[in-house]
gemmi code that builds the backbone of each chain (N, CA, C; Angstrom):
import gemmi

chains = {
    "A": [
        ("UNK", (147.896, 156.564, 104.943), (147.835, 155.136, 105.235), (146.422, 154.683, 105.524)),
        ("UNK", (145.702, 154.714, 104.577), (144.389, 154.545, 104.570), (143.994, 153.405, 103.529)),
        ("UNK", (143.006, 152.226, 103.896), (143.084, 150.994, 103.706), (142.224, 151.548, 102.094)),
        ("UNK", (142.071, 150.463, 101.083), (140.990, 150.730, 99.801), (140.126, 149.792, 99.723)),
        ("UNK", (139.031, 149.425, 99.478), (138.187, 148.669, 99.822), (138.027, 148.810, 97.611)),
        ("UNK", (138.610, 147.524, 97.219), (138.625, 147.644, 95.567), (137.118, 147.690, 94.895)),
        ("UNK", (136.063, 146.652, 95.808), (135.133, 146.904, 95.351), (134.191, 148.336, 95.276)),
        ("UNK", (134.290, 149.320, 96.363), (133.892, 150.020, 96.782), (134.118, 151.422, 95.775)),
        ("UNK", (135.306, 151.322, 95.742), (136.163, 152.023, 94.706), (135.512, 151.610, 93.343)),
        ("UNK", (135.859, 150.777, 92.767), (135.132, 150.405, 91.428), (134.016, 150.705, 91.138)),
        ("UNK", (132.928, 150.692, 92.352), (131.420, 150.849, 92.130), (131.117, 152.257, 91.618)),
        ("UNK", (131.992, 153.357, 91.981), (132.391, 154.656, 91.387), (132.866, 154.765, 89.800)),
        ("UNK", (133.325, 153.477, 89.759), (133.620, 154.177, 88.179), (132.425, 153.869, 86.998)),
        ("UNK", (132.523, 154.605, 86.137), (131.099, 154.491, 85.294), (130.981, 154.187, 83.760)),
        ("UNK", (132.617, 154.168, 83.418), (132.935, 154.225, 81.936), (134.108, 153.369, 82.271)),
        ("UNK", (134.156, 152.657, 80.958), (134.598, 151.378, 80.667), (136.322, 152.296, 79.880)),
        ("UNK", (137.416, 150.793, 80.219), (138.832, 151.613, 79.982), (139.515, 152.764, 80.212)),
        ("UNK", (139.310, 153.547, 81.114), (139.828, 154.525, 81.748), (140.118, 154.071, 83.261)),
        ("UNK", (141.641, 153.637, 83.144), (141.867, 153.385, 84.923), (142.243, 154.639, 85.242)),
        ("UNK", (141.772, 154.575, 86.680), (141.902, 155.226, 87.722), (142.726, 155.020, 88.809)),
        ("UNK", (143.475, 156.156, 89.434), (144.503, 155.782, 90.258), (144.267, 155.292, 91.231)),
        ("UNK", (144.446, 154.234, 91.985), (144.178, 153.985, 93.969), (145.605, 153.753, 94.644)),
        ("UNK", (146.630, 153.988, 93.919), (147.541, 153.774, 94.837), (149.073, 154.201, 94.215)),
        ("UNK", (149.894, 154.411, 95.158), (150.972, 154.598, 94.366), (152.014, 153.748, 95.283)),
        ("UNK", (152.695, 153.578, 94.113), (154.367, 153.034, 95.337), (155.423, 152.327, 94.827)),
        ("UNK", (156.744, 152.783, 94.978), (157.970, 152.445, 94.401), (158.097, 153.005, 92.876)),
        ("UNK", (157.041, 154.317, 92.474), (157.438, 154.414, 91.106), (156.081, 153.912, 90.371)),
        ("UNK", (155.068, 152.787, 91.282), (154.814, 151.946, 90.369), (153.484, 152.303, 91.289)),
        ("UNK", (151.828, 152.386, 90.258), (150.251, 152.669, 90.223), (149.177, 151.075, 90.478)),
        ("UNK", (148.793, 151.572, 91.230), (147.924, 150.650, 91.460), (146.901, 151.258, 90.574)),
        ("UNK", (145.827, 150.671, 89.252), (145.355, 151.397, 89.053), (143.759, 150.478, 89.041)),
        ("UNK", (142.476, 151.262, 89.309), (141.616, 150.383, 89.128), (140.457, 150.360, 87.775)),
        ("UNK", (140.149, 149.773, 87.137), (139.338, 149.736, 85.700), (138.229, 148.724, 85.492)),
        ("UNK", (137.657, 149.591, 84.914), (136.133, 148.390, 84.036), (136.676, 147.855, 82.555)),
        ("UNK", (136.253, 147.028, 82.312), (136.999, 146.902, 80.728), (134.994, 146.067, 80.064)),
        ("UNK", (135.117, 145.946, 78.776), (134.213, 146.055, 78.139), (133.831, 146.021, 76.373)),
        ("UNK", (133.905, 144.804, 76.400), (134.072, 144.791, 74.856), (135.640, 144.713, 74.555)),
        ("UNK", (136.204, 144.725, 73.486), (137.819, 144.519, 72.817), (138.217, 145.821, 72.928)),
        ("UNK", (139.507, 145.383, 72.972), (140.744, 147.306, 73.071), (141.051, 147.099, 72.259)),
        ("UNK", (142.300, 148.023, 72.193), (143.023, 147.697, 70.744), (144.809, 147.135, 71.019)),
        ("UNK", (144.892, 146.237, 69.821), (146.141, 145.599, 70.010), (147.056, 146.477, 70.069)),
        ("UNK", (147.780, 146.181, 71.163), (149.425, 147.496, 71.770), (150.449, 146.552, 72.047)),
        ("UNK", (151.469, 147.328, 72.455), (152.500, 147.086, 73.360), (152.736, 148.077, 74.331)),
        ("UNK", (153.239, 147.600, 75.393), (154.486, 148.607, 76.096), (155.915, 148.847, 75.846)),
        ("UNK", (156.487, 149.251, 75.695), (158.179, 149.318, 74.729), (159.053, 149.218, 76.569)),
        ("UNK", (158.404, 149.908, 77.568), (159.226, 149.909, 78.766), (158.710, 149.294, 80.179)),
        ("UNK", (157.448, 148.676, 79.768), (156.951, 148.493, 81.147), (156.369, 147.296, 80.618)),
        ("UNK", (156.414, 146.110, 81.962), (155.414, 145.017, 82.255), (154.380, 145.942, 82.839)),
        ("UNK", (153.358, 144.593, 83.262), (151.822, 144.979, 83.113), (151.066, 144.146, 83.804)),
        ("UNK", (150.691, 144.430, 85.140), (150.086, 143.389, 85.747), (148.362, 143.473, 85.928)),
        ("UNK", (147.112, 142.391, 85.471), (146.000, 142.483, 85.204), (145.415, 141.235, 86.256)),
        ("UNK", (144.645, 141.760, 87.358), (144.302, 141.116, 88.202), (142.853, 141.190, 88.314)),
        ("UNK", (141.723, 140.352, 88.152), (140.576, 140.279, 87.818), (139.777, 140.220, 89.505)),
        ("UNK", (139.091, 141.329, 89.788), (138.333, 141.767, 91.034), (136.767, 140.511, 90.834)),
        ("UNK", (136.662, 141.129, 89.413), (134.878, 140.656, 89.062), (134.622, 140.285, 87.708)),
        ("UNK", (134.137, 139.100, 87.698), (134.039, 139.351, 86.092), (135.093, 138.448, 85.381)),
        ("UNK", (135.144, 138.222, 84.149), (136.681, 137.842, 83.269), (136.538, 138.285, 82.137)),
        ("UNK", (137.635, 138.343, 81.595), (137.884, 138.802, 80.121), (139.079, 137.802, 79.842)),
        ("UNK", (139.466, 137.740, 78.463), (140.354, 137.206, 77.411), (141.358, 138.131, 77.147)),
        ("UNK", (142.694, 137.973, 78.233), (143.491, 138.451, 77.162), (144.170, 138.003, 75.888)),
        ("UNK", (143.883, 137.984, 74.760), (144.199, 138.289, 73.137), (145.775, 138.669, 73.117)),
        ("UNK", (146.456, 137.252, 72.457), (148.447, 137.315, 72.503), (148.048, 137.235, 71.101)),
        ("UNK", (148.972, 137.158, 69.862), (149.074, 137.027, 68.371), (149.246, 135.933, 68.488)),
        ("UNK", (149.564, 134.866, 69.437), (149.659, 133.196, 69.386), (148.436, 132.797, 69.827)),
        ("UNK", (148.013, 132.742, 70.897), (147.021, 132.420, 71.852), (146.682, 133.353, 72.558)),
        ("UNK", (145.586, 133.369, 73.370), (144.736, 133.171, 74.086), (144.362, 132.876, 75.708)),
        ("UNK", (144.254, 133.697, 76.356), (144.645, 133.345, 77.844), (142.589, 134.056, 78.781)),
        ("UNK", (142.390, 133.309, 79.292), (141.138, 133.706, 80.362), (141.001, 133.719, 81.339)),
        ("UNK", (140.770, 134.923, 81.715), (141.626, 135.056, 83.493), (140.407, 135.848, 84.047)),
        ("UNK", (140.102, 134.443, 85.136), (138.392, 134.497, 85.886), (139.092, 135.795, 87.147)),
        ("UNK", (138.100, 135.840, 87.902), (138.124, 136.544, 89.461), (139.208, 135.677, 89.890)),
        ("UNK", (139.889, 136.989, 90.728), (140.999, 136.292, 91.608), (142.136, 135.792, 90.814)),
        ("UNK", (142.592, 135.626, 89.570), (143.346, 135.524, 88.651), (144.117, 136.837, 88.160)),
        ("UNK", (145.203, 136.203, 88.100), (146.010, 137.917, 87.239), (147.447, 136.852, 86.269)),
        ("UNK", (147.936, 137.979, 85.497), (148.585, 137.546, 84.607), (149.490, 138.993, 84.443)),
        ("UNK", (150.636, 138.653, 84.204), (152.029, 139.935, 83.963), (152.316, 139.707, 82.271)),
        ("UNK", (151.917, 141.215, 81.677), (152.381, 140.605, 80.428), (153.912, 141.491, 80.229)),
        ("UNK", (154.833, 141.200, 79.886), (156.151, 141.558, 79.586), (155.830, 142.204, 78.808)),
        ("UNK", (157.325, 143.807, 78.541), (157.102, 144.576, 77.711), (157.208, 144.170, 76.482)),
        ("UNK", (156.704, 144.967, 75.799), (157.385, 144.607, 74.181), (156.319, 143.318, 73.323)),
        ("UNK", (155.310, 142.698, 74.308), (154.394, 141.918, 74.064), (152.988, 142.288, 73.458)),
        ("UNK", (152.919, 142.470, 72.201), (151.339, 142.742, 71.383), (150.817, 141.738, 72.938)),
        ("UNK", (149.152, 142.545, 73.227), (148.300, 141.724, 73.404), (147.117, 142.909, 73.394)),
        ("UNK", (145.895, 142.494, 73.742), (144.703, 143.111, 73.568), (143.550, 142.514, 74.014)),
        ("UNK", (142.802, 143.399, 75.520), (142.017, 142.867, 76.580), (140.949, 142.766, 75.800)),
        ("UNK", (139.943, 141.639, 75.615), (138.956, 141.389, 75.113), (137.730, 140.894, 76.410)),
        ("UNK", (137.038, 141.538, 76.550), (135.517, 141.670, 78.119), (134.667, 141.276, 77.167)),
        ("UNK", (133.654, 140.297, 77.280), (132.676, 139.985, 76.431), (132.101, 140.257, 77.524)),
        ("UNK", (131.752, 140.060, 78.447), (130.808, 141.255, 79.617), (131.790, 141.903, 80.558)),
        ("UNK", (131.220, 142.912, 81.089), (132.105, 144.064, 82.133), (132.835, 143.038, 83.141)),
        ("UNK", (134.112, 144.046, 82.931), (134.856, 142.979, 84.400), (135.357, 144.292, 85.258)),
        ("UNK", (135.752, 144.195, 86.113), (136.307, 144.808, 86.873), (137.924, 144.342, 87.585)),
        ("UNK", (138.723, 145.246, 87.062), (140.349, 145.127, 87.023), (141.483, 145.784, 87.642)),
        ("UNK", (142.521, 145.150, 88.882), (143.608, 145.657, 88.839), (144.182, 145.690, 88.410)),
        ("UNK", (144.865, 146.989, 87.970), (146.279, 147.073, 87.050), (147.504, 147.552, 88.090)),
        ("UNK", (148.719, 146.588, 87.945), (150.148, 147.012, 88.642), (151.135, 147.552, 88.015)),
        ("UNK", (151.325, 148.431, 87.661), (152.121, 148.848, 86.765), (153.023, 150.497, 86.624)),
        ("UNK", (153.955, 150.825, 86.301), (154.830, 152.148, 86.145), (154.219, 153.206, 85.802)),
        ("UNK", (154.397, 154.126, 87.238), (153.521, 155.401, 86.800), (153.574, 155.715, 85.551)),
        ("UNK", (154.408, 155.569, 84.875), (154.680, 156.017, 82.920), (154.421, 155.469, 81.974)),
        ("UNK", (152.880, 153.979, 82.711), (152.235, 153.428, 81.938), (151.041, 153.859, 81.136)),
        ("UNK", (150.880, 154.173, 79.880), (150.166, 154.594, 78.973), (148.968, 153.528, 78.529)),
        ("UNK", (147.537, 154.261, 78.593), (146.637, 152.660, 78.381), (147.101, 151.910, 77.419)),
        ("UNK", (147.326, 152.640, 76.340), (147.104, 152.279, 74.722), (148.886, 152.268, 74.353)),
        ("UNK", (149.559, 151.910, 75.082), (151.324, 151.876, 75.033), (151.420, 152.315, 73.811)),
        ("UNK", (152.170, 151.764, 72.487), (152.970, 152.608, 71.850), (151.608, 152.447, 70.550)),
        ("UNK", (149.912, 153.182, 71.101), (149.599, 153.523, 69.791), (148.446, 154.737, 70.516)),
        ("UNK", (148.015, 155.550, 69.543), (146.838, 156.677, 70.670), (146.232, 156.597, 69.478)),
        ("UNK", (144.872, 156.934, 70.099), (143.214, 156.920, 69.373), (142.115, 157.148, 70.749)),
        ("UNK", (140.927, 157.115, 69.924), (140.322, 157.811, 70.974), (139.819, 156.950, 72.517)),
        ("UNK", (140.436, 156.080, 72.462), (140.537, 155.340, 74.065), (142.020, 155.929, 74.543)),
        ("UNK", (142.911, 156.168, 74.345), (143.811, 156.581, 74.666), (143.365, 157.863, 76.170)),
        ("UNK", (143.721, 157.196, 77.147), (143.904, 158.442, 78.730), (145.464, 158.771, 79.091)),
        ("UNK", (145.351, 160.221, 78.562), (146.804, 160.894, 78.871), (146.609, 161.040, 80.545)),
        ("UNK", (146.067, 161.692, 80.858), (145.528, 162.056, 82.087), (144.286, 160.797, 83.248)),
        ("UNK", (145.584, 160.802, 84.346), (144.055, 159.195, 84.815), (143.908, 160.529, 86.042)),
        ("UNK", (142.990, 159.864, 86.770), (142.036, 160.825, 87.956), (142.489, 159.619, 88.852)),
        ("UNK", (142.384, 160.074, 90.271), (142.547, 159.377, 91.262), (140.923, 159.408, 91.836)),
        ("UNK", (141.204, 157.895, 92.518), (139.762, 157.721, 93.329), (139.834, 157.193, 94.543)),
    ],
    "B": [
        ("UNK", (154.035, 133.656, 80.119), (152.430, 134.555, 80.022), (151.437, 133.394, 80.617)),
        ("UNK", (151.432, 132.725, 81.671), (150.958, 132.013, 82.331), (149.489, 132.833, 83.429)),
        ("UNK", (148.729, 132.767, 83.449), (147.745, 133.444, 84.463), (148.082, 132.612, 85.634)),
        ("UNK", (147.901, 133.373, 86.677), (148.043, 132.405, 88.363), (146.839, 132.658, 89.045)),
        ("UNK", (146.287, 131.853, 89.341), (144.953, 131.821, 90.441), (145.891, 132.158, 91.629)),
        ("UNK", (145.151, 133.189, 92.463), (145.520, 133.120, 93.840), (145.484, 132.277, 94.939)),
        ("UNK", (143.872, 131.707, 94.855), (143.451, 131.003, 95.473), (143.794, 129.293, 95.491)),
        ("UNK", (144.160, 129.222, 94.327), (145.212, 127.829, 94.356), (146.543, 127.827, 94.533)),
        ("UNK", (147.067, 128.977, 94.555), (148.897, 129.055, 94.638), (148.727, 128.932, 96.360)),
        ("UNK", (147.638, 130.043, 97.066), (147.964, 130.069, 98.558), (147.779, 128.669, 99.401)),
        ("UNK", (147.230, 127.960, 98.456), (146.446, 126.782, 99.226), (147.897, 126.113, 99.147)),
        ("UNK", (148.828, 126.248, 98.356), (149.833, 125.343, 98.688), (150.922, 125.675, 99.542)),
        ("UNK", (150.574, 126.656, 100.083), (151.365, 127.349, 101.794), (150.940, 126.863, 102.628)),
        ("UNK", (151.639, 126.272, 103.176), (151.700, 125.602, 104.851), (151.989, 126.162, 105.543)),
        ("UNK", (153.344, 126.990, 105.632), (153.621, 127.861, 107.069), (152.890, 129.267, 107.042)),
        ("UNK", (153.592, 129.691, 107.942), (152.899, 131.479, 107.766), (154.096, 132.127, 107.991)),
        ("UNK", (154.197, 133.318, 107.719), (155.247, 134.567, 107.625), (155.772, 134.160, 106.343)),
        ("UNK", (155.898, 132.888, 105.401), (156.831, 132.682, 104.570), (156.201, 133.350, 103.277)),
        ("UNK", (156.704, 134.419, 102.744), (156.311, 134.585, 101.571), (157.081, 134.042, 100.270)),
        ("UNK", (156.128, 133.998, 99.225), (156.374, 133.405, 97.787), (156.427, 133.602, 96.587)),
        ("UNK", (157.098, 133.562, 95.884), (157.189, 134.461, 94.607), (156.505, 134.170, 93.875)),
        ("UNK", (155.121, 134.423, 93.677), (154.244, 134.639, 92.380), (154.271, 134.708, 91.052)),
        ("UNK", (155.009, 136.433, 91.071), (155.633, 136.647, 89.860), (156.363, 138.348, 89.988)),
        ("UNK", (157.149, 138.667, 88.527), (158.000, 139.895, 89.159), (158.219, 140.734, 87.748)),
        ("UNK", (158.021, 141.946, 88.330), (157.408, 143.134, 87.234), (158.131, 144.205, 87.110)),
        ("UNK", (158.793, 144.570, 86.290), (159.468, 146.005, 86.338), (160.582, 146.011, 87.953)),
        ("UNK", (161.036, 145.155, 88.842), (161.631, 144.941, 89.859), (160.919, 144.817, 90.898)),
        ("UNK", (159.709, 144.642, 90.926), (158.664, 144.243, 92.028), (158.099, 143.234, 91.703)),
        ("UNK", (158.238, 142.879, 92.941), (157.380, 141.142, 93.240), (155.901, 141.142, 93.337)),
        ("UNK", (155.367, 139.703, 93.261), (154.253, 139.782, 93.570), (154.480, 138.772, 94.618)),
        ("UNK", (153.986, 138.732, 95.930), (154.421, 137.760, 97.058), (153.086, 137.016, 97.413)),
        ("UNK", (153.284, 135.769, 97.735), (151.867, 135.490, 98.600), (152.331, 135.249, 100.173)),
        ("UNK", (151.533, 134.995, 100.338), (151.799, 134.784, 101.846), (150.783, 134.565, 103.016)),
        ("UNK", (150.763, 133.497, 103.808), (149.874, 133.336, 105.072), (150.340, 134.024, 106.513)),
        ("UNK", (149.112, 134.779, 107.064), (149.679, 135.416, 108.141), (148.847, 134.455, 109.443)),
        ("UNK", (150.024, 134.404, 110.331), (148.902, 134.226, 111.727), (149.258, 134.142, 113.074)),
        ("UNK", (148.666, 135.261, 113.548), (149.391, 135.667, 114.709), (150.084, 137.160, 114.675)),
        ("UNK", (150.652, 137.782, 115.900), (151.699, 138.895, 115.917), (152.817, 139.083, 114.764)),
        ("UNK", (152.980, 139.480, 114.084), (154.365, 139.860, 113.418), (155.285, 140.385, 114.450)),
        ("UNK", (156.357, 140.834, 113.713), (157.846, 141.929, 114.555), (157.086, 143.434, 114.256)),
        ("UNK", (157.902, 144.060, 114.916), (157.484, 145.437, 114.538), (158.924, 145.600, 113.970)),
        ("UNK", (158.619, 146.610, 112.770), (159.970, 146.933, 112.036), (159.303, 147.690, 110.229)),
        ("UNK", (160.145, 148.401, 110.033), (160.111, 149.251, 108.778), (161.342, 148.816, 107.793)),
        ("UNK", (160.688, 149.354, 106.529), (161.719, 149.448, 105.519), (162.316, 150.453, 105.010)),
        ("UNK", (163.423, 150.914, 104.761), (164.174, 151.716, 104.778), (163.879, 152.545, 103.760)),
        ("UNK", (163.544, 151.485, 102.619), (163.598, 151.802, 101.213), (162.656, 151.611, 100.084)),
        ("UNK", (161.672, 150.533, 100.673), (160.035, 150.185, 99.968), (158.888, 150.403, 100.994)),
        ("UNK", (158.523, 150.999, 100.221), (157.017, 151.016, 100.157), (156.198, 149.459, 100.093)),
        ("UNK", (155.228, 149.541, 100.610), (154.704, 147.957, 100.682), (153.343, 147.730, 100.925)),
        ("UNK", (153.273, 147.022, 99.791), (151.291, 147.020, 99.463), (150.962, 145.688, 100.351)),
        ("UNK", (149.988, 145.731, 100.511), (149.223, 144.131, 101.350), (147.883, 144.268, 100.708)),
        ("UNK", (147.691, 143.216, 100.424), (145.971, 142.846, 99.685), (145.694, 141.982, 100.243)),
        ("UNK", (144.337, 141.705, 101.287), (143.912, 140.442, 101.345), (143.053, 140.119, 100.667)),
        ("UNK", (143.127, 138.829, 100.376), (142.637, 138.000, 99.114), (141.311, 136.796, 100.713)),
        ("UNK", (141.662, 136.461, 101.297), (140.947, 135.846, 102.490), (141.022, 135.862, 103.709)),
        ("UNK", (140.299, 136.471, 104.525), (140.176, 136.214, 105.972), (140.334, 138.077, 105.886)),
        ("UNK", (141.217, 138.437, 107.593), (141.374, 139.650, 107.868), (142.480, 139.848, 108.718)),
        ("UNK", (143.375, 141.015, 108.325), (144.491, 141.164, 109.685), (144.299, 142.745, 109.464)),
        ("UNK", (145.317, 142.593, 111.005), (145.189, 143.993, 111.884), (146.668, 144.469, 111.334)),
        ("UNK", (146.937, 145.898, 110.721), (148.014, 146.601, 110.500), (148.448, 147.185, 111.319)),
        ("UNK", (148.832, 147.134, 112.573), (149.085, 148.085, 113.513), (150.392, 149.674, 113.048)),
        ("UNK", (149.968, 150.577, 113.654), (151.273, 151.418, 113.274), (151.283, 151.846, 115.059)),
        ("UNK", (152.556, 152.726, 114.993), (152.749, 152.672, 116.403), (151.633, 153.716, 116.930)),
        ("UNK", (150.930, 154.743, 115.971), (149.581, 155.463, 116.404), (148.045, 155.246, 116.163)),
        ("UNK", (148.059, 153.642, 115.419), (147.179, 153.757, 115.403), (146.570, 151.917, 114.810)),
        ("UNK", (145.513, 151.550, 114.707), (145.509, 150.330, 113.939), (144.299, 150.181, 112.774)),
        ("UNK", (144.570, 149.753, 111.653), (143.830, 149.594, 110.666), (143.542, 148.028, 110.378)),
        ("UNK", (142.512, 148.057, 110.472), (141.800, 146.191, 110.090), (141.271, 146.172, 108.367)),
        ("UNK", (142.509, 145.174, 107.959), (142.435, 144.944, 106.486), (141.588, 143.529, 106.509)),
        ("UNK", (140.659, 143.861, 105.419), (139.242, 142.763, 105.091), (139.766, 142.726, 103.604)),
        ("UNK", (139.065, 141.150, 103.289), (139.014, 140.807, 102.121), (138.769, 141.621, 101.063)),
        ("UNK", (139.505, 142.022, 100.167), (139.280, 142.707, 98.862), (139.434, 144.166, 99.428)),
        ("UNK", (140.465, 144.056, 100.153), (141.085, 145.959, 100.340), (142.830, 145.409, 100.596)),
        ("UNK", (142.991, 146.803, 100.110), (144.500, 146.929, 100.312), (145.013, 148.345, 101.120)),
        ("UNK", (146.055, 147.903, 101.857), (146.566, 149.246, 102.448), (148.087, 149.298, 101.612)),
        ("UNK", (148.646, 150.418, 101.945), (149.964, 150.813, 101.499), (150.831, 151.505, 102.263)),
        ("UNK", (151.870, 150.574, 103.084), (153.062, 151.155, 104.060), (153.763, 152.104, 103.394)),
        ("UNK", (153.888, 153.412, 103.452), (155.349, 154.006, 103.112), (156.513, 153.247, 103.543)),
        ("UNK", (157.689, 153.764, 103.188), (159.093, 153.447, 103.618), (159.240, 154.167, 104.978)),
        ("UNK", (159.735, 153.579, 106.096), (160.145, 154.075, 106.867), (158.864, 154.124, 108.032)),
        ("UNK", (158.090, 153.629, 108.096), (156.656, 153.977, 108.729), (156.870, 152.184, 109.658)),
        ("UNK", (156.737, 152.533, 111.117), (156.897, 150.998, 111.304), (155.805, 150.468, 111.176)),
        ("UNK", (155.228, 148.876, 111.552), (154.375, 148.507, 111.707), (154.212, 146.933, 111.831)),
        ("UNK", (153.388, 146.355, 111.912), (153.117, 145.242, 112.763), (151.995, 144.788, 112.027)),
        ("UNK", (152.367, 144.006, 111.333), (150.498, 142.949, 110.696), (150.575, 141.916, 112.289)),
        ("UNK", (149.159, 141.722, 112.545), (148.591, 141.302, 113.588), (147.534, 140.573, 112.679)),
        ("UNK", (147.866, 139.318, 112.902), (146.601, 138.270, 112.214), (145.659, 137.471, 113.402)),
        ("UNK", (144.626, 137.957, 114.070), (143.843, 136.777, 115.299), (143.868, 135.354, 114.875)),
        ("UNK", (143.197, 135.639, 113.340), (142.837, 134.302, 112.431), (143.828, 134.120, 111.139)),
        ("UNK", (143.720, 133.381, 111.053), (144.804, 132.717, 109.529), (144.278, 133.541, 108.622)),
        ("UNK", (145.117, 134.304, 107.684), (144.545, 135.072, 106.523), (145.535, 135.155, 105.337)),
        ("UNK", (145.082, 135.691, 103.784), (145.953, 134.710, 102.941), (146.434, 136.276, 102.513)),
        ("UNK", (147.652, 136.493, 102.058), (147.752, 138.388, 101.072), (148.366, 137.779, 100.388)),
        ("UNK", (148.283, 139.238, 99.842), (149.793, 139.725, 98.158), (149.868, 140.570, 98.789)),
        ("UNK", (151.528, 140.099, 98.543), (152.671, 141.518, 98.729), (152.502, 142.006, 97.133)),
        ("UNK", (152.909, 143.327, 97.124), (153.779, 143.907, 95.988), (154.495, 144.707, 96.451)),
        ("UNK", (156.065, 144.182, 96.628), (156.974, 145.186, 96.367), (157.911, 144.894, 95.897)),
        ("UNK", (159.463, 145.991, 96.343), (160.423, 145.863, 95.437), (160.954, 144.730, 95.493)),
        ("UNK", (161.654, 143.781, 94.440), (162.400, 142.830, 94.867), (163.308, 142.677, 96.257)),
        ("UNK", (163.995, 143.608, 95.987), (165.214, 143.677, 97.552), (163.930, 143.520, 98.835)),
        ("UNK", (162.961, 143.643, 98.929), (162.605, 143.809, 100.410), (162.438, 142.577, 101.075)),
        ("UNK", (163.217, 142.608, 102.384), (163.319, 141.884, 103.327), (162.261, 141.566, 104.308)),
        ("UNK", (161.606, 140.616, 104.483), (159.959, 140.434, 105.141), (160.093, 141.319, 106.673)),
        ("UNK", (161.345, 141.051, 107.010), (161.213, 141.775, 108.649), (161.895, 142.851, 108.490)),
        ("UNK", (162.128, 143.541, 106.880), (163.136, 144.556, 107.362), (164.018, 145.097, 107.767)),
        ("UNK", (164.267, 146.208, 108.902), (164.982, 146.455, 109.455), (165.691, 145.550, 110.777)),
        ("UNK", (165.054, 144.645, 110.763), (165.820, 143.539, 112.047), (165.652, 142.340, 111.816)),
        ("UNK", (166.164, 141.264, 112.175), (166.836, 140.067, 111.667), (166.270, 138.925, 112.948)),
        ("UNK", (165.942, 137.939, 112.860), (165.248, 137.278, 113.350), (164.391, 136.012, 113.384)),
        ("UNK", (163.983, 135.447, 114.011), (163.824, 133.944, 113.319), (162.483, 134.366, 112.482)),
        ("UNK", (162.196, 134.847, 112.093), (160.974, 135.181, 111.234), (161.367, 135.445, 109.617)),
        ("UNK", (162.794, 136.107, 109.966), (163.507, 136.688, 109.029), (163.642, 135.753, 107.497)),
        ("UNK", (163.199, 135.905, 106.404), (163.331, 135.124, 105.152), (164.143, 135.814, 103.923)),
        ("UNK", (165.617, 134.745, 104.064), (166.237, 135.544, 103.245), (166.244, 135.167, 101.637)),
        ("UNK", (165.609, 133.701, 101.602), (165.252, 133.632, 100.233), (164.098, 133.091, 100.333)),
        ("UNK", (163.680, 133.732, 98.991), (162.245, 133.456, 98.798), (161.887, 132.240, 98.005)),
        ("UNK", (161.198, 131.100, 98.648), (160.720, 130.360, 97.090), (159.822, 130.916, 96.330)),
        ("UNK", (159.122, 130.435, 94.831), (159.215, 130.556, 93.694), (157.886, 129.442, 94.028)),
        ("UNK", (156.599, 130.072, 93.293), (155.020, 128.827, 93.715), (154.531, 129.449, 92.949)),
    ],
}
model = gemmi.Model(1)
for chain_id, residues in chains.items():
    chain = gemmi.Chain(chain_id)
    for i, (resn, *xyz) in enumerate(residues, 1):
        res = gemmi.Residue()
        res.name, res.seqid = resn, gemmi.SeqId(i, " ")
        for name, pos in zip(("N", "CA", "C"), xyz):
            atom = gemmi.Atom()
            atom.name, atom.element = name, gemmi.Element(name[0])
            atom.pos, atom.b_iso = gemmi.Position(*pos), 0.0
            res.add_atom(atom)
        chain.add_residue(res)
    model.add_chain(chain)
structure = gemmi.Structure()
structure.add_model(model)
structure.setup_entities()
C-alpha cells in the first residue's frame, strides 16, 4: 500500500510504447507509457481500454474520426474497436485495462510486448 | 468514444463524498469525486480500490499507519484493508473500481451512496 507518484514513475521510462506495470487490481493493470509517433491500427476482441493523458497529447485515430485528448483527458475505447494512437510529440500515458491486455490486441510485429516489467 | 476532461466534469460537483460515473470498463468504473473532511472508516469485502488525485491532497489513513496522497499519485486499497480518506482541504479524485462497490462499504450510513449519478 504504497502511494505512485505517475510523474516520477514515467521519468524512468526511456522507450516509447512499451507500458509498464504500476498497479494491479480487480484483474485489471494500471499501466504507465510514452507513446511517440503512430502505432499500428488494432483491436481488442475482449477488453476495453482506458487512455488517460499525464503530459503531452496525442490523436487517437477511429476509421471514422478522430479524437485529441490533451493532459488530464482520457477516453475508453470499447472492444472490438479499430483505433490507432497517433503522438506527434512524446506524451506520457495511463493505461486501465485487463491484465490480458496485449499492446498490439489482435495483430503482433515488432512493437508488440509479450512481457511488460513493473516499475 | 467521447474523451472526458477531468477537470471540467469535477467542477460540476458540488457536494463531497458523492461520487460519479465518468465512465465503465470491462465492469469497473471510473468515479469522480470531491473529498472534504474525515470519511467513515470501513473496507471492502470484495474490491480493491484505486484513488488518483487529480487536485489538492488527502490523507489515506489505515489503522497502522497514514499515507498523504498529492496531486498526480495514486494509491491502491486491497480488499479487506480498512481505511479512512481524511481530506483537511477540498480535493478532487478518480475512483477505479468494480462496479458493485459501495462508497462506505462495509457499513451503511448517511454518507452511504447507493446510486450513483452519471456526469
Amino acid at each position: 500500500m504504497n502511494k505512485v507518484n505517475l510523474s516520477e514513475k514515467l521519468s524512468l521510462i526511456k522507450d516509447f510504447w512499451n507500458p509498464h506495470i504500476a498497479g494491479e487490481l480487480n484483474g485489471q493493470m494500471v499501466k504507465l507509457v510514452k507513446f511517440k509517433g503512430p502505432f499500428v491500427w488494432h483491436h481488442h476482441d475482449n477488453e476495453d481500454e482506458l487512455f488517460l493523458v499525464v503530459k503531452g497529447s496525442f490523436v487517437m485515430e477511429f476509421r471514422d474520426k478522430n479524437v485529441q485528448i490533451n493532459e488530464g483527458e482520457f477516453i475508453i475505447v470499447p472492444r472490438g474497436v479499430e483505433h490507432r494512437p497517433n503522438a506527434p510529440e512524446e506524451v506520457e500515458v495511463v493505461l486501465f485495462e485487463p491484465a490480458t491486455t496485449l499492446n498490439t490486441g489482435n495483430t503482433r510485429n515488432e512493437l508488440t510486448r509479450e512481457k511488460l516489467e513493473h516499475i
